[in-house]
C-alpha positions as CSV (number, residue, x, y, z in Angstrom):
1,X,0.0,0.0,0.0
2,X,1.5,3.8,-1.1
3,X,1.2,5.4,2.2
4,X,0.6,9.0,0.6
5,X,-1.9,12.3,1.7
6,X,-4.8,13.4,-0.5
7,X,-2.6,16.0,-1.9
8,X,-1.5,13.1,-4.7
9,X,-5.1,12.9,-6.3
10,X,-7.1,16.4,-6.1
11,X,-10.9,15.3,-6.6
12,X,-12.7,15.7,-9.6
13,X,-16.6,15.2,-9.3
14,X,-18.8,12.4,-7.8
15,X,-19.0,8.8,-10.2
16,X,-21.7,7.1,-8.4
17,X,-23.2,7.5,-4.4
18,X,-24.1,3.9,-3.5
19,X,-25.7,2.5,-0.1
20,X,-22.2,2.6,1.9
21,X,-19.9,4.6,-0.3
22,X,-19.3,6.8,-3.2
23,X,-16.9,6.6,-6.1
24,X,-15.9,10.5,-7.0
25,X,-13.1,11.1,-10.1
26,X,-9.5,12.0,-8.9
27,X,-6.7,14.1,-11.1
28,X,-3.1,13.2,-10.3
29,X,-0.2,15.5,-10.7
30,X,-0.4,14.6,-14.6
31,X,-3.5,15.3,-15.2
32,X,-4.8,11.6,-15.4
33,X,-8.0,10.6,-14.5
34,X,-8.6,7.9,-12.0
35,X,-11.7,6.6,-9.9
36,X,-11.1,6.7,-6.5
37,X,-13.2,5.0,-3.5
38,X,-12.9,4.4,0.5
39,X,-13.5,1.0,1.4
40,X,-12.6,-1.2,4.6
41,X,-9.5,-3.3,5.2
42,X,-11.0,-6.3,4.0
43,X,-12.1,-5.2,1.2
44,X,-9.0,-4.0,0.3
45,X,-7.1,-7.1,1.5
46,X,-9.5,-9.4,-1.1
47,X,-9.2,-7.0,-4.0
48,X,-5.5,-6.0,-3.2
49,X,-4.8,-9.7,-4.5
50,X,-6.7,-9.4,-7.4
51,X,-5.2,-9.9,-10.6
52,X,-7.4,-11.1,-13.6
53,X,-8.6,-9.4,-17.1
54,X,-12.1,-9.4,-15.9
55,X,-11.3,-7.5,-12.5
56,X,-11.4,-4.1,-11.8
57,X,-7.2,-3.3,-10.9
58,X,-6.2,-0.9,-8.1
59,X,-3.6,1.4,-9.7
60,X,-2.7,2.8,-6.1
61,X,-3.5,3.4,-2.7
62,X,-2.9,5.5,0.6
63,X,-4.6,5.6,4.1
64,X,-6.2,8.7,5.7
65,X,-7.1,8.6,9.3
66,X,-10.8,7.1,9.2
67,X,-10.3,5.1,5.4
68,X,-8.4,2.8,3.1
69,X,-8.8,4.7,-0.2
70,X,-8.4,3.0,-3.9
71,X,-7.3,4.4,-6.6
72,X,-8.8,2.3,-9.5
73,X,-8.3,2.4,-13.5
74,X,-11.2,4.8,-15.4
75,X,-13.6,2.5,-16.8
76,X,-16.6,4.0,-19.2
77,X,-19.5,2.6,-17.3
78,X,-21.0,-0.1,-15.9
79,X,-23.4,-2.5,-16.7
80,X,-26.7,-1.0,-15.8
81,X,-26.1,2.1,-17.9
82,X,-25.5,-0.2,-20.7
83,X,-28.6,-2.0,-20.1
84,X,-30.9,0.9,-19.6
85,X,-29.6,2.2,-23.1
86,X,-32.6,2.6,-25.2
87,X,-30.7,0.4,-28.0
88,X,-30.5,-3.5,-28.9
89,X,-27.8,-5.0,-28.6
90,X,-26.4,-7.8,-30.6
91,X,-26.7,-11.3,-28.6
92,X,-23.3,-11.7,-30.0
93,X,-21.8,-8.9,-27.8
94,X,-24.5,-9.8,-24.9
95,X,-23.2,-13.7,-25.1
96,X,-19.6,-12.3,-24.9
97,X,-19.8,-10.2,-21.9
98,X,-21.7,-13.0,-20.0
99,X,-18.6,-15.1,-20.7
100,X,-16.3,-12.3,-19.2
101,X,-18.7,-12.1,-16.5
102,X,-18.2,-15.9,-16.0
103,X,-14.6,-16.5,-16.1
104,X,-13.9,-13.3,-13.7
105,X,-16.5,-15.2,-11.3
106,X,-14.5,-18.4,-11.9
107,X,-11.5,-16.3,-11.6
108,X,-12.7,-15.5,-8.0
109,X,-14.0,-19.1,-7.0
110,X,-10.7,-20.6,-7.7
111,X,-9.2,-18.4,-5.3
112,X,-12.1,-19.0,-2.9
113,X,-13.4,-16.1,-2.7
114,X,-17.2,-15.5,-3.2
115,X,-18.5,-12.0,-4.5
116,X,-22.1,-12.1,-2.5
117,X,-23.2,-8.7,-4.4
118,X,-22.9,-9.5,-8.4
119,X,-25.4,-7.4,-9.8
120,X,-24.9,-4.9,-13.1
121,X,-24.1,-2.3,-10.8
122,X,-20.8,-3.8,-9.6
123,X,-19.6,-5.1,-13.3
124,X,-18.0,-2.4,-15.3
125,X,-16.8,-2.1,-18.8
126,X,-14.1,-0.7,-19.4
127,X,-12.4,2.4,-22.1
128,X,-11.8,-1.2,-24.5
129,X,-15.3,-2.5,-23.9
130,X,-14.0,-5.3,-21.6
131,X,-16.0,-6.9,-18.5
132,X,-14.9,-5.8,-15.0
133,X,-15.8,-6.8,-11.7
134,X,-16.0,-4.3,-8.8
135,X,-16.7,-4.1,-4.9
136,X,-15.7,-6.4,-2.7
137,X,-17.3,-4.8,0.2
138,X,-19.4,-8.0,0.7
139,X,-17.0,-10.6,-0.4
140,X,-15.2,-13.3,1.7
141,X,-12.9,-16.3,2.0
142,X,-14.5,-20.0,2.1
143,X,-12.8,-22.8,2.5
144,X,-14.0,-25.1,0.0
145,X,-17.6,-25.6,-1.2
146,X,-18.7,-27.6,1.5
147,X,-18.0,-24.7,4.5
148,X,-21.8,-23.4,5.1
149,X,-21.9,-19.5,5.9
150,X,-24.3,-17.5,6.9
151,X,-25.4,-13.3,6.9
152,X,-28.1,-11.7,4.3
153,X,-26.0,-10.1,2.1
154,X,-26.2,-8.6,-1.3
155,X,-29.3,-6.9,-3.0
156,X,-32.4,-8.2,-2.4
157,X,-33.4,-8.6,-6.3
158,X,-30.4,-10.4,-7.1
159,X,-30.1,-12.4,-4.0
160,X,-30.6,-16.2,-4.1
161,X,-33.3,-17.8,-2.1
162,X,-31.0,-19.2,0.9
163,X,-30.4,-15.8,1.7
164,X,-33.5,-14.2,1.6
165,X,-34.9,-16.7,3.7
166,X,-31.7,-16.2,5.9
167,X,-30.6,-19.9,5.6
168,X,-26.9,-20.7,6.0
169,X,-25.5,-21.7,2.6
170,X,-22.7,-22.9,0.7
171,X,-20.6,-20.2,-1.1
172,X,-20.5,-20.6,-4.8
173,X,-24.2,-21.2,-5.5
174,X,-25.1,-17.8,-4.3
175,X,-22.9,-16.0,-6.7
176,X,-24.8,-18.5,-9.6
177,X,-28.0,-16.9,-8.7
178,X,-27.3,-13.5,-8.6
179,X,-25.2,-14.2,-12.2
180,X,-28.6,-15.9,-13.5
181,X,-30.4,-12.9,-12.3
182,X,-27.7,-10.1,-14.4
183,X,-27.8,-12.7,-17.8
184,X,-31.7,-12.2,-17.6
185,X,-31.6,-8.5,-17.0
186,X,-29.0,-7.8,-19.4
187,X,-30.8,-9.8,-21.9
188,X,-34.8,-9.1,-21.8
189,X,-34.3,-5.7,-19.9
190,X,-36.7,-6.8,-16.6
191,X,-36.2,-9.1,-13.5
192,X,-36.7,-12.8,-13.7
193,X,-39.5,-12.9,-10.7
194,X,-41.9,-10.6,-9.0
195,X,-39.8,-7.7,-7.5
196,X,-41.9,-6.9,-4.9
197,X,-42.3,-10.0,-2.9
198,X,-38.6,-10.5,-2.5
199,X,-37.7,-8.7,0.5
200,X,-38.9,-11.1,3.6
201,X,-39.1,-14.8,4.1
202,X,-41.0,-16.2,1.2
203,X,-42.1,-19.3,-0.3
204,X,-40.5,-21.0,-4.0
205,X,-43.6,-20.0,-5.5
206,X,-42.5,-16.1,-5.8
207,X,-39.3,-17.7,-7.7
208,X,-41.5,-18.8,-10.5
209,X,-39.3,-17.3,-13.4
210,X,-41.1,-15.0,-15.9
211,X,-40.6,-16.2,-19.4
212,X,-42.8,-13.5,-21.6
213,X,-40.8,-14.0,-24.6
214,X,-42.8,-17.5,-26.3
215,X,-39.7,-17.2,-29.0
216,X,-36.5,-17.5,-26.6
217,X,-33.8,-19.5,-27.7
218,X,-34.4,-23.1,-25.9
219,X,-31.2,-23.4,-24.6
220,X,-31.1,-20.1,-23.1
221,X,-34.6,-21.0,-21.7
222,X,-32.6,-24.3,-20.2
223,X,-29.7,-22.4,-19.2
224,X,-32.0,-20.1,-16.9
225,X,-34.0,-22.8,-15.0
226,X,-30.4,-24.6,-14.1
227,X,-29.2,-21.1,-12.6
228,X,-32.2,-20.6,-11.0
229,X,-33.2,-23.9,-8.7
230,X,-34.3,-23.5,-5.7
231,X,-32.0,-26.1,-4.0
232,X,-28.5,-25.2,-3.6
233,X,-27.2,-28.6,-4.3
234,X,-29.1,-29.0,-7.7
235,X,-28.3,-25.8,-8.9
236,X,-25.9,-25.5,-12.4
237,X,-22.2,-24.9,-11.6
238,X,-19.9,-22.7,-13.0
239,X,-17.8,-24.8,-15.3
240,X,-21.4,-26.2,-16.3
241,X,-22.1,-23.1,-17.7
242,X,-19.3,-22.4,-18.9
243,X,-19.6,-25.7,-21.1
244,X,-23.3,-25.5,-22.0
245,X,-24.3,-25.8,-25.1
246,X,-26.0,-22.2,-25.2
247,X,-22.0,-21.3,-25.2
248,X,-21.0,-23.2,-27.6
């Protein structure tokens, strides 16, 4: 970590406010523009490690009294803004940035480490058009698929059943959820379910996916109702999807 003072970076106007911090632009002393965010010290000590094409990188770092602050490569938005874009996109590009999404997922599972907050607002594309995860503020270490853990975190919309519900669950599955929950935004543009029941203990019933589009590709279709089953154990894994045929 570069131990520096706030006189390095001078501030340049506020990115994006989220629910427990905001990402404003920085300047250095050449005139380069840089994102820059305060985050805890284990976020930092996951994303400090962090090395993968489909990863948001920290360029730099310094500590203030109160806050770890990141210094993090420009990127030229994230995924929501692409999505809200009144334009069609081709599936072509679609299919490739849910790959990139994929392998920096399986990028973080290898090094056990599950996100717990994938969502379009926390995948960035970057000045090349490349996929980028972001915020760690809710990821952790597991041990291996097996160790159960526990604590509702994420967003309610993307979050998998086991967590709404407040369940203890196994790692990995979670983050296939909330991926199934991005591919079906980014694709048809609304949420899989019914919003508005998802934010206290409910039943499978209110996970009954929405499927208005009679013409969707069948394997697609397939692809969704793996990522989305109910039990944790039966749910698709990630070098399943990676290898199904909708893929290929």
């Amino acid at each position: 970590m570069t131990y520096n003072t706030t006189s390095t970076y001078i501030s340049d106007g506020l990115i994006n406010q989220g629910t427990f911090s905001k990402i404003i632009y920085v300047k250095d002393k050449s005139n380069i523009r840089y994102a820059s965010k305060n985050v805890t010290h284990c976020e930092y000590n996951i994303h400090i490690k962090l090395h993968h094409k489909n990863i948001v990188k920290i360029i730099d770092s310094y500590t203030t009294p109160e806050n770890i602050c990141i210094i993090l490569k420009l990127c030229k938005t994230d995924l929501l803004e692409f999505i809200l874009l009144e334009k069609n996109h081709s599936i072509i590009l679609l299919k490739d940035y849910m790959k990139q999404i994929l392998e920096g997922i399986q990028y973080l599972h290898c090094n056990n480490i599950v996100h717990r907050d994938i969502k379009p607002e926390n995948i960035l594309i970057s000045m090349n058009g490349n996929i980028k995860l972001a915020d760690f503020g809710l990821s952790s270490y597991f041990q291996n698929n097996n160790t159960l853990i526990s604590g509702r975190k994420g967003t309610s919309y993307y979050a998998a059943p086991e967590i709404i519900n407040k369940d203890v669950y196994y790692p990995t599955p979670i983050d296939i959820w909330s991926c199934g929950v991005t591919f079906y935004v980014l694709i048809f543009k609304q949420f899989p379910f019914d919003i508005h029941k998802l934010n206290s203990n409910i039943d499978n019933k209110h996970f009954r996916i929405i499927f208005q589009n009679n013409n969707i590709d069948i394997l697609l279709k397939n692809l969704f109702i793996k990522m989305f089953e109910i039990p944790q154990n039966k749910r698709i894994t990630l070098p399943e999807i990676i290898l199904h045929e909708y893929f290929m």
